[in-house]
C-alpha positions as CSV (number, residue, x, y, z in Angstrom):
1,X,-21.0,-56.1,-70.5
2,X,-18.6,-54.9,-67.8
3,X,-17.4,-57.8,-65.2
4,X,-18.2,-55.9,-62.4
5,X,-21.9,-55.7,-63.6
6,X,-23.0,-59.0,-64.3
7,X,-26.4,-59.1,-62.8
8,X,-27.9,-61.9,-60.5
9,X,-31.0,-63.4,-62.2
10,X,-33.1,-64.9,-59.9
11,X,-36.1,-66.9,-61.0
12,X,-39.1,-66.8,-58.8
13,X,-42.3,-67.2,-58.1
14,X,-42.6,-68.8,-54.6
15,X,-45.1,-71.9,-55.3
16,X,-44.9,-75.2,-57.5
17,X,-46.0,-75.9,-60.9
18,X,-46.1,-72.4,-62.2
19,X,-42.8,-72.7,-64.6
20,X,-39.5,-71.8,-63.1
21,X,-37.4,-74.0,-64.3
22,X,-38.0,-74.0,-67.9
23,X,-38.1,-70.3,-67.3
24,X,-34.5,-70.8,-65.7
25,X,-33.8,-73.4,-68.2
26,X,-34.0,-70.6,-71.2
27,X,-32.6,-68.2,-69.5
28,X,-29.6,-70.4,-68.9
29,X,-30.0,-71.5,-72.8
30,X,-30.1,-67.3,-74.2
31,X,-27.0,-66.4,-71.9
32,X,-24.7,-69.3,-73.5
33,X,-25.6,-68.3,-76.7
34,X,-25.5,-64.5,-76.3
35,X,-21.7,-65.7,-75.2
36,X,-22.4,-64.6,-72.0
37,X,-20.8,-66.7,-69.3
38,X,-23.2,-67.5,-66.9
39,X,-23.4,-69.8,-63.6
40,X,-26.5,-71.5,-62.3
41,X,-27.7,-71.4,-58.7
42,X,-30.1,-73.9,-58.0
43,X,-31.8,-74.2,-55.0
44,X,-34.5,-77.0,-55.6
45,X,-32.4,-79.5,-53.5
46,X,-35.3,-82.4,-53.6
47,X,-35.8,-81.9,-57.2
48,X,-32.5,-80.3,-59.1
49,X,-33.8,-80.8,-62.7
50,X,-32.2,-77.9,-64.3
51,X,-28.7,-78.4,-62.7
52,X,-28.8,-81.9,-64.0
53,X,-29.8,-80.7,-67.4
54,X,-27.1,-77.9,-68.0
55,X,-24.3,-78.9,-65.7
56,X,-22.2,-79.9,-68.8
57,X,-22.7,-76.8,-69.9
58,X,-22.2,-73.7,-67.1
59,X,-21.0,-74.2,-63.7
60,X,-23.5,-74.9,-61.2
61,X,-23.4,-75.5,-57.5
62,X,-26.8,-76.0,-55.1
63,X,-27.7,-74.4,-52.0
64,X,-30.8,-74.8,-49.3
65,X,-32.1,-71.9,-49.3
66,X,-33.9,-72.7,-45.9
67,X,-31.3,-71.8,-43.9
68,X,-29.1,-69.3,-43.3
69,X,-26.1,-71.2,-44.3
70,X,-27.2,-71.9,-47.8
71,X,-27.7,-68.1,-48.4
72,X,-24.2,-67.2,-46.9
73,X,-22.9,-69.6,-49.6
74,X,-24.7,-68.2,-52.1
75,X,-23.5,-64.5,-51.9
76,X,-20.1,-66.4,-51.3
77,X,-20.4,-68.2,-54.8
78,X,-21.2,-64.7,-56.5
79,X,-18.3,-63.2,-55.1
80,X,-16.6,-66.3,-56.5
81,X,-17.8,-66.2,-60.0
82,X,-17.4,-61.8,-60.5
83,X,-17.4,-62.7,-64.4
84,X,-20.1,-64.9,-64.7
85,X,-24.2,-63.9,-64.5
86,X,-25.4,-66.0,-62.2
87,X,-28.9,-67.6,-63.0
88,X,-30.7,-68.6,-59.3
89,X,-33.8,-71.6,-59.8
90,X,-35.4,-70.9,-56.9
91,X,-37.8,-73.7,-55.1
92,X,-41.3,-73.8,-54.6
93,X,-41.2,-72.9,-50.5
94,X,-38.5,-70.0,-50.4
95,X,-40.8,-67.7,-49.5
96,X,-40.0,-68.5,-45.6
97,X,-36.6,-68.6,-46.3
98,X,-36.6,-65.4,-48.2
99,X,-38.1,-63.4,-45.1
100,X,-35.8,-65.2,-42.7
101,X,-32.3,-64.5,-44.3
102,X,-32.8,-63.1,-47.6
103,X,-31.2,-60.2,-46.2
104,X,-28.1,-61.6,-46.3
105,X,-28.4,-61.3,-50.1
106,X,-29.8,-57.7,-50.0
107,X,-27.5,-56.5,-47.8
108,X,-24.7,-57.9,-49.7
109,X,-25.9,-56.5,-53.6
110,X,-23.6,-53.3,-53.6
111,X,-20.1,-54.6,-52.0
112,X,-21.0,-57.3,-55.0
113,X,-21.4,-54.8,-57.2
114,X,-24.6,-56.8,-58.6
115,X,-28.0,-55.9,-60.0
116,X,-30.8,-58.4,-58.9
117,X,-33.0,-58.9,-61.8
118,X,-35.9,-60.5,-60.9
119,X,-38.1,-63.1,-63.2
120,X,-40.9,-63.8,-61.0
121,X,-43.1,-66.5,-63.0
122,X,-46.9,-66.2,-62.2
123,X,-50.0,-68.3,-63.4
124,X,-53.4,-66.8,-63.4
125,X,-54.4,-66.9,-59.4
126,X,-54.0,-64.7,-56.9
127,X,-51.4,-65.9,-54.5
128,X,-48.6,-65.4,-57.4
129,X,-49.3,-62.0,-56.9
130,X,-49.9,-62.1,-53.0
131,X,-46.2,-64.0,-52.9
132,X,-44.5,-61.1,-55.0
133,X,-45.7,-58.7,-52.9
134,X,-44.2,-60.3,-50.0
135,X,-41.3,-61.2,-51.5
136,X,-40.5,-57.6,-52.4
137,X,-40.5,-56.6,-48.8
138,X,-37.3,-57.9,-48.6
139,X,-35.4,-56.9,-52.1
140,X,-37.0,-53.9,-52.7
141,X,-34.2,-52.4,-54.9
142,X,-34.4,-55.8,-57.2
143,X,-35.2,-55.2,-61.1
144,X,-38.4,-57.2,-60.9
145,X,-40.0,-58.6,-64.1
146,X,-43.6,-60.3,-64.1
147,X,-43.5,-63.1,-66.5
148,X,-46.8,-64.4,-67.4
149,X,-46.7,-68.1,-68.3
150,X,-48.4,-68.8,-71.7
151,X,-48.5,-72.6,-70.4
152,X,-51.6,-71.0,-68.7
153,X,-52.7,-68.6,-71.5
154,X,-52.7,-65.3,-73.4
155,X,-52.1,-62.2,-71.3
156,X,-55.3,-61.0,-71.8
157,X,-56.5,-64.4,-69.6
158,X,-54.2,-63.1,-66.7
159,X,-57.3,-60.7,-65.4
160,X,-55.9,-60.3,-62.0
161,X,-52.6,-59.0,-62.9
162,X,-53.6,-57.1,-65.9
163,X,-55.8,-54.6,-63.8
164,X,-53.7,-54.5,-61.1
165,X,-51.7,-51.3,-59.1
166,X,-49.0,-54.3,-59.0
167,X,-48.5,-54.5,-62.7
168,X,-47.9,-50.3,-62.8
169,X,-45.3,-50.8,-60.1
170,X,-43.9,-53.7,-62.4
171,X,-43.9,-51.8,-65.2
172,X,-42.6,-48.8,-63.4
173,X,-39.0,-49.5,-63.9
174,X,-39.2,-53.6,-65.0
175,X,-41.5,-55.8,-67.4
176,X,-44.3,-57.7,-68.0
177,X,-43.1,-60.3,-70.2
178,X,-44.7,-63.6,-72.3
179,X,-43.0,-66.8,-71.8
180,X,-44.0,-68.9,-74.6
181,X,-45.9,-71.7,-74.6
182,X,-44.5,-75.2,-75.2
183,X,-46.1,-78.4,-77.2
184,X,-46.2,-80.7,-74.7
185,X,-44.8,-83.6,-76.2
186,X,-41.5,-81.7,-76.6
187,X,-41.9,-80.2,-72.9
188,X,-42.2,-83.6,-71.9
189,X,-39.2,-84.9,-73.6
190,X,-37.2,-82.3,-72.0
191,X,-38.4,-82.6,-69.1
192,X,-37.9,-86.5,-68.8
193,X,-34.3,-86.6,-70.1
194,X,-33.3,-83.7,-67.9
195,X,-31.6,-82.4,-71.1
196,X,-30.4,-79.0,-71.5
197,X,-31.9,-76.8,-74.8
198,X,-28.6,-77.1,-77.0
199,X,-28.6,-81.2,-76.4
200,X,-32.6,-80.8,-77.1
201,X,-32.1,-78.8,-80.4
202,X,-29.3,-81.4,-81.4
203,X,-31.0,-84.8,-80.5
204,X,-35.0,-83.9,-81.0
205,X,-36.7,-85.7,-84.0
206,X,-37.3,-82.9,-86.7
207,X,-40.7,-82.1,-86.0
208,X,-39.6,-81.7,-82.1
209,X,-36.7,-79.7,-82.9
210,X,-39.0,-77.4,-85.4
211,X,-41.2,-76.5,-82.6
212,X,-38.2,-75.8,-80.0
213,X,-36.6,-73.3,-82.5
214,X,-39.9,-71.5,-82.5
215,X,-39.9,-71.5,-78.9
216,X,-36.4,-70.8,-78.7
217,X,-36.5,-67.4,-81.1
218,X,-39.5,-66.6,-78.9
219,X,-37.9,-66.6,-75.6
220,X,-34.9,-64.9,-77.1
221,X,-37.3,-61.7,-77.6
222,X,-38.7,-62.0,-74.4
223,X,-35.2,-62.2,-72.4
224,X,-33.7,-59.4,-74.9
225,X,-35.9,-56.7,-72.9
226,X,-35.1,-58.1,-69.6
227,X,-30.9,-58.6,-69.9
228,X,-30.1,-55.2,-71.9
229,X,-31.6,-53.7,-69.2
230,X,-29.8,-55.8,-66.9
């Protein structure tokens, strides 16, 4: 991958509870291992579970995204790190902060010499959907990839999306991807320790660690389609 292409990854979806971060959290966990260097953005100030879990691991800095200071230091930080992909964990209520100075970002992209890729994480009700739409107003040359949660079932279950003129635009020039589901009792664990995948797959009892290398193989098909394109 050329230096001057890395792309930004930004994980979104605008509300709480409908899987960012573990979505960030493997995406973090694919790039290390594809020997990709990568940097991690995150932007959940009140709650920065994924920084604390990988920041042994990657660089990682955090920005407030509520303001118009925190996205100034984020296209600053991507300037900085030109030969790292930078993964962005985005929090629950950046949708106002997204149509307030998320140009900043947008207008920045091409002296960056950046794609955005987009992961925007969705459950099954309609305001994922209604958020993406406004959240596209403002990056509408981002990559965007729909990434049904399989927390919240098959894709068939995702009846609002699956019919939807949204999902041809997705599809259009991005994805609709399948994030795996995850026992809970593993979840959980990660989730408590604020460990990072590689420290999970080293530490887990046997059983846990079966189930996360399922997981794991399973998310690395899913993030294949999304960074060769990237």
């Amino acid at each position: 991958m050329d230096m001057t292409t890395y792309p930004i990854y930004l994980v979104g979806g605008s509300k709480g509870g409908v899987g960012k971060s573990f979505v960030a959290l493997a995406l973090a966990d694919y790039l290390l291992r594809q020997n990709i260097r990568a940097a991690l953005v995150e932007t959940d100030t009140s709650n920065p579970d994924v920084m604390k879990a990988v920041q042994d691991e990657m660089r990682c800095i955090a920005y407030n995204l509520d303001d118009a200071d925190g996205w100034i230091g984020l296209v600053n930080f991507c300037d900085e790190q030109r030969d790292a992909a930078i993964v962005v964990n985005t929090a629950a209520r950046s949708q106002t902060g997204v149509e307030q100075f998320g140009a900043t970002l947008a207008g920045a992209l091409g002296e960056l010499q950046r794609r955005l890729v987009v992961l925007w994480v969705i459950n099954r009700q309609r305001d994922s959907l209604e958020l993406l739409h406004a959240f596209s107003k403002t990056f509408p040359d981002a990559v965007t990839n729909v990434v049904r949660n399989g927390y919240f079932g098959p894709a068939e279950k995702f009846t609002l999306y699956q019919g939807s003129q949204l999902r041809r635009s997705i599809e259009a020039r991005g994805h609709s991807l399948d994030f795996p589901d995850l026992a809970d009792r593993v979840a959980d664990e990660l989730r408590s320790q604020r460990m990072s995948i590689r420290k999970a797959a080293e530490t887990m009892h046997i059983g846990e660690r079966v189930e996360l290398m399922r997981w794991r193989s399973l998310c690395d098909a899913m993030f294949a389609r999304v960074t060769v394109d990237g």
